[in-house]
N, C-alpha and C positions, 0 to 999 in steps of 0.2 A: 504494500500500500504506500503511493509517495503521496501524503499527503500536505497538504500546503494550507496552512492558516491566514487569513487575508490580513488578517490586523497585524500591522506591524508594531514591534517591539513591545506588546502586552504582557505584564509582567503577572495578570492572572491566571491564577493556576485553572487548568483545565477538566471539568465534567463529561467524560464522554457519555451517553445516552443511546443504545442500538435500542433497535427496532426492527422488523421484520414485516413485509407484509404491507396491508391496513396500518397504518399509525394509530392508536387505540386511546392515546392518551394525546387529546391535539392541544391541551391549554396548557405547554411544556412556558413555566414563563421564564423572559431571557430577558429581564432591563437589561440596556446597556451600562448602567453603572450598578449594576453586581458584584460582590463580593469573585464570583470567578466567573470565566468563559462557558459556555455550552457548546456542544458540536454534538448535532444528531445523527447518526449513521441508520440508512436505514438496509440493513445485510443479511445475508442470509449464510453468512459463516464469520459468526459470530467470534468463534474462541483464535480462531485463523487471524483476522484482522485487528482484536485486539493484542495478541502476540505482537503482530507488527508495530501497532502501534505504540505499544511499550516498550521494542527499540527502537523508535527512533526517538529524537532527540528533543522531545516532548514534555513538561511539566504536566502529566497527567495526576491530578487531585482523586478521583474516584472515578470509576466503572457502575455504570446502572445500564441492566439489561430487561426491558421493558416487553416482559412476554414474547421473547422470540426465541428461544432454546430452554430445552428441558430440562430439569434439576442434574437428571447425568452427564450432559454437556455441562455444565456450569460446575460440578465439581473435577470433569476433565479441564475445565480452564481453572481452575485453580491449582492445580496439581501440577501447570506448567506454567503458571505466571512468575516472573524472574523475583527471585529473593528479594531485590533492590527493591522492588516496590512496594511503598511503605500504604498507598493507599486504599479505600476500600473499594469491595466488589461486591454487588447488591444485585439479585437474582427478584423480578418483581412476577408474582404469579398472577394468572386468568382471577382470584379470586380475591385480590388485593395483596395478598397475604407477602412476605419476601424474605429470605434470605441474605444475611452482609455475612462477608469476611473481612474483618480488620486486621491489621497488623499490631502483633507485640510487641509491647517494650523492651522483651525479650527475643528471644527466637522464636521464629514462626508466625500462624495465625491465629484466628480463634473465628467460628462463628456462631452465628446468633438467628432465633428463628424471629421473625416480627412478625406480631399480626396486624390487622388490615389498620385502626388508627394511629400505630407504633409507625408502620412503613409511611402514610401522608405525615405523620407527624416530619420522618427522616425528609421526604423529599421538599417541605415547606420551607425545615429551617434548615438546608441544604441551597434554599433560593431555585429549588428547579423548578417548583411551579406554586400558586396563591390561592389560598382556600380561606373562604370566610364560611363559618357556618352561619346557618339560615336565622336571621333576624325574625322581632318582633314574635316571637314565640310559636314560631314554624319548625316543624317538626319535619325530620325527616319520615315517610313512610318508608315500610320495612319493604314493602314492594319496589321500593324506588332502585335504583343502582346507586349503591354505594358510591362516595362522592372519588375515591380513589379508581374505581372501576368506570365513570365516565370522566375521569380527567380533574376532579374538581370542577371548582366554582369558580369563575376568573374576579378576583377582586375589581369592585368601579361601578 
């Protein structure tokens, strides 16, 4: 993958976001003055291209893969992601629900299972996208899609 970032000399660390398919989650939010960069990849080899992209010469911040590989691809990608990288990798399921791997203080990794308001909790205060919940004493119905399953709410 030669990939080329348009912004020059942006000293923010980098979010990458694959995708596959359908885009599922379309209210991915990106202000431009964010705490880091986003780059959406929309692919369909997944563990392939982030390899790539972790050498090259890249400040990549964390890895979210956004319902486009199975829980056994994504522990195959982590089993070959390079030691040097210290950041995390976030597995987001059909049912909100997601997976992170973080790096230790120590050797190695650790992960963690999240369920559906833990995983919007990570991607909100991560800046990947804006969720307000529902004013004026509106209630989500249980029928509804969960606000992580249609993308969130776009704050405005």
């Amino acid at each position: 993958m030669n990939l080329e970032l348009t912004e020059e000399k942006d000293s923010r660390r980098l979010t990458v976001i694959f995708t596959a398919g359908e885009d599922k989650r379309e209210n991915w939010s990106h202000p431009d003055d964010a705490a880091v960069r986003m780059l959406r990849l929309n692919t369909r080899s997944v563990v392939d291209d982030a390899l790539l992209l972790l050498q090259d010469d890249i400040d990549v911040d964390r890895i979210v893969i956004d319902r486009s590989i199975s829980a056994t691809e994504f522990l195959r990608l982590l089993t070959v992601i390079p030691a040097e990288f210290q950041g995390d990798v976030m597995l987001v399921q059909e049912d909100g629900t997601a997976f992170i791997s973080a790096a230790t203080r120590g050797a190695g990794r650790v992960m963690y299972s999240l369920n559906e308001p833990d995983t919007l909790f990570y991607l909100c205060v991560g800046g990947m996208f804006e969720y307000r919940k529902p004013g004026n004493g509106e209630r989500q119905s249980a029928k509804e899609p969960s606000a992580i399953q249609r993308g969130g709410q776009p704050v405005g």
